[in-house]
DSSP file (Angstrom, degrees, kcal/mol; ACC not computed):
  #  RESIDUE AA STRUCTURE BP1 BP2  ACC     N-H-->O    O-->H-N    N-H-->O    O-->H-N    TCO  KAPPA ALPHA  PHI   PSI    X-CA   Y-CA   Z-CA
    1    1 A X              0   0    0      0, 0.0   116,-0.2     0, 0.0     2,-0.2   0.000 360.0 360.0 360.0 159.7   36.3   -2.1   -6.4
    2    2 A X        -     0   0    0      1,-0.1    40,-0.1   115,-0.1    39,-0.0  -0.545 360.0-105.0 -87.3 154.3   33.3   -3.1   -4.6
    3    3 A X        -     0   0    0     38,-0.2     2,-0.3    -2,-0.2   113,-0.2   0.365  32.5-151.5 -70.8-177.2   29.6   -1.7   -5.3
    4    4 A X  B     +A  115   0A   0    111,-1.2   111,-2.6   109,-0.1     2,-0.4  -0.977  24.5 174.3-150.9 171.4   28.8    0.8   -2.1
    5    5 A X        -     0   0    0     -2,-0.3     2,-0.3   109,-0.2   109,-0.1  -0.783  23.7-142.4-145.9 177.2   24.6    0.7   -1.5
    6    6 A X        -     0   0    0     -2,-0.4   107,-1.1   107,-0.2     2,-0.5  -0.703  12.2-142.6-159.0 139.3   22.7    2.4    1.2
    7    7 A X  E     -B  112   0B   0     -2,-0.3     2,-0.3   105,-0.2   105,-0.2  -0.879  21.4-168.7-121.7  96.6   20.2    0.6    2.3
    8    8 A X  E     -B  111   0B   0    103,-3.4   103,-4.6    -2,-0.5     2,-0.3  -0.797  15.1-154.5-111.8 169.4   17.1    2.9    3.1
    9    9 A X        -     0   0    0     -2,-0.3     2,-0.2   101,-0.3   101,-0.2  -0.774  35.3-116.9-124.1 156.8   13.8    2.0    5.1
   10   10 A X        -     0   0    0     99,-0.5     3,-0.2    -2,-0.3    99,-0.1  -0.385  42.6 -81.1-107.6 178.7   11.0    4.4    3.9
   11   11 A X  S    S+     0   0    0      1,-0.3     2,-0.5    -2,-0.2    -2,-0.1   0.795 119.6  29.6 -51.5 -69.6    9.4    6.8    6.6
   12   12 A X        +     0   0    0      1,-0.1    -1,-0.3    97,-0.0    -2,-0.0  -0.920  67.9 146.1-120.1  83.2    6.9    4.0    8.1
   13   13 A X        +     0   0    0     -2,-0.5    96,-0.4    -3,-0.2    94,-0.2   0.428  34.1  91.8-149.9  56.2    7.9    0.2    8.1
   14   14 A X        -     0   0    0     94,-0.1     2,-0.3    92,-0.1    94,-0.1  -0.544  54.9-159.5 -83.5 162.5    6.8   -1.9   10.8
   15   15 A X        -     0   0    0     -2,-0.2     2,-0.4    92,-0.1     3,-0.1  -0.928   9.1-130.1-126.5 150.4    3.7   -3.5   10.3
   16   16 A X        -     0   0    0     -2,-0.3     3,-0.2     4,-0.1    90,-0.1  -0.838  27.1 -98.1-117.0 158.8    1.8   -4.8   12.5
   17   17 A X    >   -     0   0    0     -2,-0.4     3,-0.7    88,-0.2     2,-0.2  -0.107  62.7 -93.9 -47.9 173.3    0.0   -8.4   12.8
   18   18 A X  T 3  S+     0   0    0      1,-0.2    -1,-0.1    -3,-0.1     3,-0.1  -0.356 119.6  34.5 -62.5 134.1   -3.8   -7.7   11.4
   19   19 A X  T 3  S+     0   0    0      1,-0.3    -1,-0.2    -2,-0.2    -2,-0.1   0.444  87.2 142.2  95.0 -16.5   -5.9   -6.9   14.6
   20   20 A X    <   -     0   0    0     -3,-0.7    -1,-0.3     1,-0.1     2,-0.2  -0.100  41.8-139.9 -55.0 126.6   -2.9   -5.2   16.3
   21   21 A X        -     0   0    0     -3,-0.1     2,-0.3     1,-0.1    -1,-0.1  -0.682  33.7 -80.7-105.7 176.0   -3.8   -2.1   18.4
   22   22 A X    >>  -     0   0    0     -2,-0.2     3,-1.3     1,-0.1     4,-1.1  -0.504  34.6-147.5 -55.7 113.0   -2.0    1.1   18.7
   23   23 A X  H 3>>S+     0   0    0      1,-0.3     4,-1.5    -2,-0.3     5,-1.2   0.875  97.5  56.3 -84.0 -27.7    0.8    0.3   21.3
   24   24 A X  H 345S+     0   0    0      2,-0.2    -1,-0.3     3,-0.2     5,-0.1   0.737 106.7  49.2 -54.1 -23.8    0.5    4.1   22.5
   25   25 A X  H <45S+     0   0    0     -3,-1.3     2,-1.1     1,-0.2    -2,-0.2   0.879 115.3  43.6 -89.6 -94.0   -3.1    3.7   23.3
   26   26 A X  H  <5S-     0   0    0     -4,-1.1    -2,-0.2     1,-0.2    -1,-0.2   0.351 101.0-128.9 -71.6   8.4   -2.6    0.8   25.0
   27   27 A X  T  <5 +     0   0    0     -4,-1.5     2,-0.6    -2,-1.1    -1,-0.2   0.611  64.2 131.1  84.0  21.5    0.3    1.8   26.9
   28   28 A X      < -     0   0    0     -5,-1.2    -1,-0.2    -6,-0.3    -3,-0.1  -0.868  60.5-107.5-112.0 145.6    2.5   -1.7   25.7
   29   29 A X        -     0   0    0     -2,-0.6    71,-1.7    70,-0.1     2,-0.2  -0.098  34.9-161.9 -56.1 140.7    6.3   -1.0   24.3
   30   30 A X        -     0   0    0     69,-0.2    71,-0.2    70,-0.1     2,-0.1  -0.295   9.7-174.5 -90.1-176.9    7.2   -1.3   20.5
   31   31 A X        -     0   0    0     -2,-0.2     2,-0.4    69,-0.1    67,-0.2  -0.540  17.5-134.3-178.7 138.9   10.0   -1.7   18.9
   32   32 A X        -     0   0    0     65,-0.3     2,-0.4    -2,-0.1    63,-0.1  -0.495  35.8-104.5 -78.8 130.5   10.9   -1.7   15.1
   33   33 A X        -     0   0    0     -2,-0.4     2,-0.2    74,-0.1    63,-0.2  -0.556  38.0-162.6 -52.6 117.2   13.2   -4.3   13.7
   34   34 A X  E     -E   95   0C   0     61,-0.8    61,-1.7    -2,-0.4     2,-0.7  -0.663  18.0-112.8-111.6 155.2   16.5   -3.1   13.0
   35   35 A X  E     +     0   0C   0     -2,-0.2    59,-0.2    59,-0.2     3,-0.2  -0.803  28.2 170.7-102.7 120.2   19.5   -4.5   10.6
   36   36 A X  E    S+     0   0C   0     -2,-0.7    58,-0.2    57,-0.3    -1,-0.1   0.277  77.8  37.8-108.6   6.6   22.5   -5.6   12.4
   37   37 A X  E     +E   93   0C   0     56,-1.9    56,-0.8     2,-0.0     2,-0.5  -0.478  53.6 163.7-171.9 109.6   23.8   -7.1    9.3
   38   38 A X        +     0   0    0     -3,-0.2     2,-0.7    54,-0.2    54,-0.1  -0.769  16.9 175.5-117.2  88.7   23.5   -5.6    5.7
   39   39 A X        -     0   0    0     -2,-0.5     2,-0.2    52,-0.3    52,-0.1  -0.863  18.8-151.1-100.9 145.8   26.3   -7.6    3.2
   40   40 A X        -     0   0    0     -2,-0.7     2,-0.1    49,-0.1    45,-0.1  -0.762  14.9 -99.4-100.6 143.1   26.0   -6.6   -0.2
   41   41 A X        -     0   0    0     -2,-0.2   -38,-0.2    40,-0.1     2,-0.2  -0.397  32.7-125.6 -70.5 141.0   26.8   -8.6   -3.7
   42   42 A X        -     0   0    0     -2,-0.1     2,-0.7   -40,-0.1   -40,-0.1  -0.525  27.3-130.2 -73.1 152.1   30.2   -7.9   -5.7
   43   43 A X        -     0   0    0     -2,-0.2     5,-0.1   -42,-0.2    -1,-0.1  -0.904  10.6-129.9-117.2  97.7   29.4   -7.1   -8.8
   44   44 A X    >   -     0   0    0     -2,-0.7     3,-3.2     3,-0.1     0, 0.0  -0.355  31.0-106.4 -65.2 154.3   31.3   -8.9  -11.6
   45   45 A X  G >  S+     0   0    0      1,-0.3     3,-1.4     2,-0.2     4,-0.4   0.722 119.5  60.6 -31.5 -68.1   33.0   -6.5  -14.6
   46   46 A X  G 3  S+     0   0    0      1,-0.3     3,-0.3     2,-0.1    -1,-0.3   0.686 110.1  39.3 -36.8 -47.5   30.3   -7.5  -17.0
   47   47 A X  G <> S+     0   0    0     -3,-3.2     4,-1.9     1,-0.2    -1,-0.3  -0.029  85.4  89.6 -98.1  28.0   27.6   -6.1  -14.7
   48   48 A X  T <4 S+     0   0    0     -3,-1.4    68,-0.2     2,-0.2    -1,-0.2   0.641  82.5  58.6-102.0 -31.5   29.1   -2.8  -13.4
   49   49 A X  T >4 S+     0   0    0     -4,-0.4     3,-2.0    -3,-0.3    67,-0.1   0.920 119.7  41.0 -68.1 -64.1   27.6   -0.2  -16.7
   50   50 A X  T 34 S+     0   0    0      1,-0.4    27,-0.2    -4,-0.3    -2,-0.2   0.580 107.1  53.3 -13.1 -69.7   24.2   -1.7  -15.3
   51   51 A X  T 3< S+     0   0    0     -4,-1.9     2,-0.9     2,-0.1    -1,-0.4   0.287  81.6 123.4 -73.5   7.7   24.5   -1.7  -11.7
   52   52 A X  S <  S-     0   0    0     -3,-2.0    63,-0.2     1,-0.3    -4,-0.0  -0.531  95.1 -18.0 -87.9 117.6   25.4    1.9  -12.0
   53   53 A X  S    S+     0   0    0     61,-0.9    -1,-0.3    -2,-0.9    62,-0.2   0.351  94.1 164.3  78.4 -12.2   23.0    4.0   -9.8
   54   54 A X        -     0   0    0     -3,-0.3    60,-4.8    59,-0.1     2,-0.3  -0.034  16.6-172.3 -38.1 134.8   20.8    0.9  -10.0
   55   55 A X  E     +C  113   0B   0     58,-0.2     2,-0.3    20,-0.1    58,-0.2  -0.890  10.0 168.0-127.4 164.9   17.8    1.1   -7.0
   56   56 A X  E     -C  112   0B   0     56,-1.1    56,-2.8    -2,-0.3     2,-1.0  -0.863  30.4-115.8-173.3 131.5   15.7   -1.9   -6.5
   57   57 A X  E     -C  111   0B   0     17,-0.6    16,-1.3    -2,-0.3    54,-0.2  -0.535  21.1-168.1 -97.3  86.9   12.9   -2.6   -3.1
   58   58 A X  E     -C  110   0B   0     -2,-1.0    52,-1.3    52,-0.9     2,-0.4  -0.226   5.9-173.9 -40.9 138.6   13.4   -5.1   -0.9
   59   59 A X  E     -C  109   0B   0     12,-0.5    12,-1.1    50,-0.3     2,-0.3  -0.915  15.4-172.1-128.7 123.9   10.6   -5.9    1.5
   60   60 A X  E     -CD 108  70B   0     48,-2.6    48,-1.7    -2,-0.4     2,-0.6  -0.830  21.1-143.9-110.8 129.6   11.7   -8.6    4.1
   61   61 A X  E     - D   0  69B   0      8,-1.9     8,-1.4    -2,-0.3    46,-0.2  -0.926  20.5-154.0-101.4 129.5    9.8  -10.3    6.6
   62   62 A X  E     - D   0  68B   0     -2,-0.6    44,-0.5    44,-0.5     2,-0.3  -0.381   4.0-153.8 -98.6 173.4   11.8  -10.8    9.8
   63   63 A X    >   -     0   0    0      4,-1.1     3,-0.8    42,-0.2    34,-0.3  -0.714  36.5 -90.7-152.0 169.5   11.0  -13.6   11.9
   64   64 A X  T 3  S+     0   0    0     -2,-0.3    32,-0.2     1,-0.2    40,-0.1   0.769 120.1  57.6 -75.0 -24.0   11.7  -13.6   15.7
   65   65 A X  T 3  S-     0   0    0     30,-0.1    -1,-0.2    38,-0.1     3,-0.1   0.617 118.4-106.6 -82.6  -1.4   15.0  -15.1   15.5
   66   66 A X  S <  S+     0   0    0     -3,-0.8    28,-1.0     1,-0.5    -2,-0.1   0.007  76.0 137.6 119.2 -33.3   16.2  -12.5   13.4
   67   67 A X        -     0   0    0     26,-0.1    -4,-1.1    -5,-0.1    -1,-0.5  -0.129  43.8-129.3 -47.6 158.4   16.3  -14.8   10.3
   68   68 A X  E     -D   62   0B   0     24,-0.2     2,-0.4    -6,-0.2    -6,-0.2  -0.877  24.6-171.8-134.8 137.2   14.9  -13.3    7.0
   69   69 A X  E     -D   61   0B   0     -8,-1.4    -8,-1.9    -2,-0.3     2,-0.4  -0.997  37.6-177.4-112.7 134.5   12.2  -14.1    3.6
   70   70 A X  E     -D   60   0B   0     -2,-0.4     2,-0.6   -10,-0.2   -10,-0.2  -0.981  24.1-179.0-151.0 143.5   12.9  -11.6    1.4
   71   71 A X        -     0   0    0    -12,-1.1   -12,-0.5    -2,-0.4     2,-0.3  -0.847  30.1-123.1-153.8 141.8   11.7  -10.2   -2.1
   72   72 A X        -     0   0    0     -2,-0.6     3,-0.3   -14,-0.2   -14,-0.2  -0.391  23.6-173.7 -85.9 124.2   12.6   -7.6   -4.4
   73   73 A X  S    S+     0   0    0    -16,-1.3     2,-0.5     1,-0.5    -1,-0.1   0.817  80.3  19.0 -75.1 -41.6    9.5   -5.7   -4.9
   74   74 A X  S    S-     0   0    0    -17,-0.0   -17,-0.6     0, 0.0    -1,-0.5  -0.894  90.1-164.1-123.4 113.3   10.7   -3.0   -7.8
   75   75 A X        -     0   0    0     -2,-0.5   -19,-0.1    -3,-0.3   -20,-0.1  -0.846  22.5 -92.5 -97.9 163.2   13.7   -4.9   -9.1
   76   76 A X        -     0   0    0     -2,-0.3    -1,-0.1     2,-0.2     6,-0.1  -0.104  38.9 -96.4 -69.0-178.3   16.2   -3.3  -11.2
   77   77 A X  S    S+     0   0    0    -27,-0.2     2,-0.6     1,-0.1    -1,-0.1   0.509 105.8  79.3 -94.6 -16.0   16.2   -3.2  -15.0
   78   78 A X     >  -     0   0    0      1,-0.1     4,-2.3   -28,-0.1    -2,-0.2  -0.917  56.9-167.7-114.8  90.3   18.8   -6.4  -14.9
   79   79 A X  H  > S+     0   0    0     -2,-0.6     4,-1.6     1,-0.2    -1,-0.1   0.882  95.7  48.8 -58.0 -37.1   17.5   -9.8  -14.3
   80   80 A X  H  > S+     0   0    0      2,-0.2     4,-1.3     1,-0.2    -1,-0.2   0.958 115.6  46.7 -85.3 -39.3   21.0  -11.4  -13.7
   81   81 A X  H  > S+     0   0    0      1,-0.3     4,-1.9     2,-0.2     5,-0.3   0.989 106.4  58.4 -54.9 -56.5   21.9   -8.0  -10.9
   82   82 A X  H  X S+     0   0    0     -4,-2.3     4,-4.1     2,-0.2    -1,-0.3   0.863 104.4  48.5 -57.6 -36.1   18.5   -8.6   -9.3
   83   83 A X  H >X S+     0   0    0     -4,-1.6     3,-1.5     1,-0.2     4,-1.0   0.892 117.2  48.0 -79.0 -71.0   19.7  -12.8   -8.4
   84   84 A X  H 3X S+     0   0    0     -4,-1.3     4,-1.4     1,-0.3     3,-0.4   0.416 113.1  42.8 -34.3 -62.9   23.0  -11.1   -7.0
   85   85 A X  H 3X S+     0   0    0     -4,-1.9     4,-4.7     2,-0.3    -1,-0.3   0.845 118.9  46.3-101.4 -59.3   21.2   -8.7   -5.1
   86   86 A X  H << S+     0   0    0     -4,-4.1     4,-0.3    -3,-1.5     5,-0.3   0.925 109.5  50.0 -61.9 -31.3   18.7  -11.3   -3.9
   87   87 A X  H >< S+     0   0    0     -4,-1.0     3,-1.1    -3,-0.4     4,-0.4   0.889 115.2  45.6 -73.8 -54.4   21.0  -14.0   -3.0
   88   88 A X  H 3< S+     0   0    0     -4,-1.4   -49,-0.3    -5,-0.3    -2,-0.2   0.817 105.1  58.2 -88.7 -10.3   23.1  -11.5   -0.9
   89   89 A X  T 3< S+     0   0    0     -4,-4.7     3,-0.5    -5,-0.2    -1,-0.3   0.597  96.9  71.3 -84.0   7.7   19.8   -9.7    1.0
   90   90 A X  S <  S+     0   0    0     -3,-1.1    -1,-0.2    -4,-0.3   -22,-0.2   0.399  98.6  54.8 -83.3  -2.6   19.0  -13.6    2.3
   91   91 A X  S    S+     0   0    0     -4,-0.4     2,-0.5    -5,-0.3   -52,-0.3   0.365  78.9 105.3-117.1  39.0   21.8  -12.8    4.2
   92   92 A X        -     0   0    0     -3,-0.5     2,-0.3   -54,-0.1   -24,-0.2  -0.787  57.0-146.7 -96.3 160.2   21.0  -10.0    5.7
   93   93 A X  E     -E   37   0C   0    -56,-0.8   -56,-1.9    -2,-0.5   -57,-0.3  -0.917   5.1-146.9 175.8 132.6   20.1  -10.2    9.6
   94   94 A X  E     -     0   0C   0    -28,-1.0     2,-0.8    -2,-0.3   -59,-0.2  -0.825  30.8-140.9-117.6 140.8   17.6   -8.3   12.3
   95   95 A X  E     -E   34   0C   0    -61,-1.7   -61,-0.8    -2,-0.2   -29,-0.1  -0.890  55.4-123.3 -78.6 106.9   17.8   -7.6   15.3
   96   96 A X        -     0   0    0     -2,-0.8   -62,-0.2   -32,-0.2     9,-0.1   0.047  29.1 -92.7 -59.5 155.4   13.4   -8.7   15.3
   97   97 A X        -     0   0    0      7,-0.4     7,-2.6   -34,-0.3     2,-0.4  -0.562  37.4-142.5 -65.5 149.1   10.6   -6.1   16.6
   98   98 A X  B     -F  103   0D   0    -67,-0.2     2,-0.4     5,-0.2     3,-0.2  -0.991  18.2-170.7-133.5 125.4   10.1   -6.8   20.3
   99   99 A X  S    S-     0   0    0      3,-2.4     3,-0.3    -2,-0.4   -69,-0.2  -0.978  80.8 -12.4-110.1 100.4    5.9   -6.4   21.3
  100  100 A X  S    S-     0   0    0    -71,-1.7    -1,-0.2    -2,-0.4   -70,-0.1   0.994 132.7 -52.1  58.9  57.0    5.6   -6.5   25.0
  101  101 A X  S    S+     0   0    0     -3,-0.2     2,-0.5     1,-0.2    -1,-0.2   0.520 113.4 119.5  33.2  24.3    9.0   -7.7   25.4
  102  102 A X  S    S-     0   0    0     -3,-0.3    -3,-2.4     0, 0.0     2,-0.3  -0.875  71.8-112.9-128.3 123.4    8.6  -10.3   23.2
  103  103 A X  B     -F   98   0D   0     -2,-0.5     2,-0.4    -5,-0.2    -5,-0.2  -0.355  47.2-175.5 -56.2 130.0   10.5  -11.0   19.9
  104  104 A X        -     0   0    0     -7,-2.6    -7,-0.4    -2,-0.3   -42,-0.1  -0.972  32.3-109.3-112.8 146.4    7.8  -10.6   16.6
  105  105 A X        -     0   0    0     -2,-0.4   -88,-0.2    -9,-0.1   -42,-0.2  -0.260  41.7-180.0 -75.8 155.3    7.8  -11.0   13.5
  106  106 A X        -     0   0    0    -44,-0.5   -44,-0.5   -92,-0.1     2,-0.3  -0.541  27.2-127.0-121.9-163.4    7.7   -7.5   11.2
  107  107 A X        -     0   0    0    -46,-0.2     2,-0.3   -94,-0.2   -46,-0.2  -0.876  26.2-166.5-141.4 164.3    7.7   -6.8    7.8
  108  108 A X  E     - C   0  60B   0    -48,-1.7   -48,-2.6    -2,-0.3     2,-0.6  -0.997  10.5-157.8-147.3 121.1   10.4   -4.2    6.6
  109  109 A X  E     + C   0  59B   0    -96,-0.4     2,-0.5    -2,-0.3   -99,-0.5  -0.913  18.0 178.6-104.7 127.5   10.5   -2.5    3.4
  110  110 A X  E     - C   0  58B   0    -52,-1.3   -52,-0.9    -2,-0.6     2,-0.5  -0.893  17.2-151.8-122.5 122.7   14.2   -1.3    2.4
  111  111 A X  E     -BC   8  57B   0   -103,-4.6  -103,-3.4    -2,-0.5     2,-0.4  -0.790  21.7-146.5 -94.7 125.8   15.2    0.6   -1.0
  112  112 A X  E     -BC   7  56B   0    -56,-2.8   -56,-1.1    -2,-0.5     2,-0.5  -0.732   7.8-150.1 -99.1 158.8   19.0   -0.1   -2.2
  113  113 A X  E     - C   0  55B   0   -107,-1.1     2,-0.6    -2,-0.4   -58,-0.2  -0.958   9.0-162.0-103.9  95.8   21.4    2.1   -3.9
  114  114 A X        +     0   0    0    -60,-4.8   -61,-0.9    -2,-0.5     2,-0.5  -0.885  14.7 170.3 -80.0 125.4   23.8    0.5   -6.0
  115  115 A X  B     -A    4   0A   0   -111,-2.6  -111,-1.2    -2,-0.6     2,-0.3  -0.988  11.3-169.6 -93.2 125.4   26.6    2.5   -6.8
  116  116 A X              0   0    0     -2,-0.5  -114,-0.1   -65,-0.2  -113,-0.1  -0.928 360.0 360.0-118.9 155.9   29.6    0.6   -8.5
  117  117 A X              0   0    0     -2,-0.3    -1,-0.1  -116,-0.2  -115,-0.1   0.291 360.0 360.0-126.6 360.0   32.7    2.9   -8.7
């Protein structure tokens, strides 16, 4: 069967460009980049003892169309899991941060869960 993950984003992780003020202070709208599309890698037989309970930390820079760079920050103990893993978070898709009503780029850090069952 196929892996099942949850995909979490830690407490705090927009960033903002360098020089970026506080949008409360200055009274202009945020908004965080969200993922409107998280597909995860199958996990061939070989790799399954591995991938069990495996966590590994993405941090993704989102771009304004929604498109993604992405790089495992803590990878898992498994060089060959981590290119699966990476190869299926380039396909992941954002809804971008919007600053002043305007798409921005963010940066996003997201911890997965592999579970293989």
């Amino acid at each position: 069967s196929a892996p099942l993950a949850s995909a979490t984003p830690p407490a705090s992780t927009a960033n903002h460009s360098p020089g970026a003020t506080d949008p409360a202070a200055n009274g202009s709208a945020h908004t965080a980049a969200r993922a409107i599309a998280q597909p995860l890698p199958e996990i061939p037989d070989d790799l399954r003892e591995a991938a069990y309970h495996a966590i590994a930390l993405a941090r993704f820079t989102i771009h304004p169309n929604g498109s993604v760079d992405v790089e495992l920050v803590q990878p898992t103990q498994q060089p060959r899991l981590n290119q699966l893993l990476l190869a299926s978070l380039h396909n992941w898709r954002f809804f971008p941060a919007i600053e002043n009503g305007k798409p921005v780029e963010s940066h996003q850090d997201v911890r997965v869960h592999l579970v293989v069952q």
